[in-house]
N, C-alpha and C positions, 0 to 999 in steps of 0.2 A: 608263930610256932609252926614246926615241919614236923609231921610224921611219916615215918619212914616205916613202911609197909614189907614185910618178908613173901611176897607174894605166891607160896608153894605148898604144897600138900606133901604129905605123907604117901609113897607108890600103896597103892590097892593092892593087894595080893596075888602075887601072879604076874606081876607088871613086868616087862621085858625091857624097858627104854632106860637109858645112863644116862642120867644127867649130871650136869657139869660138877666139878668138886668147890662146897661150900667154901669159903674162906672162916678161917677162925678167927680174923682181924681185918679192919680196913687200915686201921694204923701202920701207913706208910707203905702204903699200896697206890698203884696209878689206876685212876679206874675211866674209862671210857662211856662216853653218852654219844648214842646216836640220833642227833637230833633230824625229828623226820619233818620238819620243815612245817608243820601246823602253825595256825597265827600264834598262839599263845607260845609255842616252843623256847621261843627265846629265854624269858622270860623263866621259865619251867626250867629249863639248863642252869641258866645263872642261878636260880636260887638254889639248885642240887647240888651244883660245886661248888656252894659258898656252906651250906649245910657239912656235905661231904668233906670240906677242909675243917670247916672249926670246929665241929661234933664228932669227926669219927677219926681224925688224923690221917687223910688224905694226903699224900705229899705233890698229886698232880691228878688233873682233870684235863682229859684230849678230847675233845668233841668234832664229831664228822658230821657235815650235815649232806641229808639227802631229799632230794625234791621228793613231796607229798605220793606223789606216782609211780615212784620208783624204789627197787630196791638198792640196798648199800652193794656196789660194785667189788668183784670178789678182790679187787688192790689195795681199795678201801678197808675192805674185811682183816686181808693179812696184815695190812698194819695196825689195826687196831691189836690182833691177837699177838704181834711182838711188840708193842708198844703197851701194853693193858695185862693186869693181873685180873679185873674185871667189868663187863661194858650193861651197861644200862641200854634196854634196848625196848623197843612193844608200846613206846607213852603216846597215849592216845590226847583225841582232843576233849 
């Protein structure tokens, strides 16, 4: 079993920063993983798209990978954001 974590708070009062607009559904949305190349990574990916397909209605999973050291190149980036309604990003080891 996977649980799927909403990892965000409530803005504190007074907060200045936008952040991204929630999705009301993942059902039939493409959603993007950047895999940052950690051993376990693989492994982690695979189980999110297989999660993300058959529990949430996923209709695709794009996955970029980027060496450990490095960040996601901004070519990289812009296709993720016309290819992706939303990308998975931050997964540690």
């Amino acid at each position: 079993m996977v649980d799927i974590l909403m990892p965000y708070a409530e803005a504190p009062a007074g907060a200045t920063g936008v952040g991204a607009a929630r999705l009301s559904t993942l059902h039939g949305r493409t959603i993007g993983i950047v895999n940052n190349s950690w051993r376990c990574m693989d492994v982690i990916a695979d189980e999110l798209a297989t999660v993300l397909r058959a529990d949430f209605g996923v209709v695709d999973v794009v996955e970029r990978r980027v060496p450990a050291t490095q960040t996601l190149p901004p070519d990289a980036l812009d296709a993720l954001v016309a290819e992706c309604d939303a990308v998975v990003v931050g997964i540690g080891n």
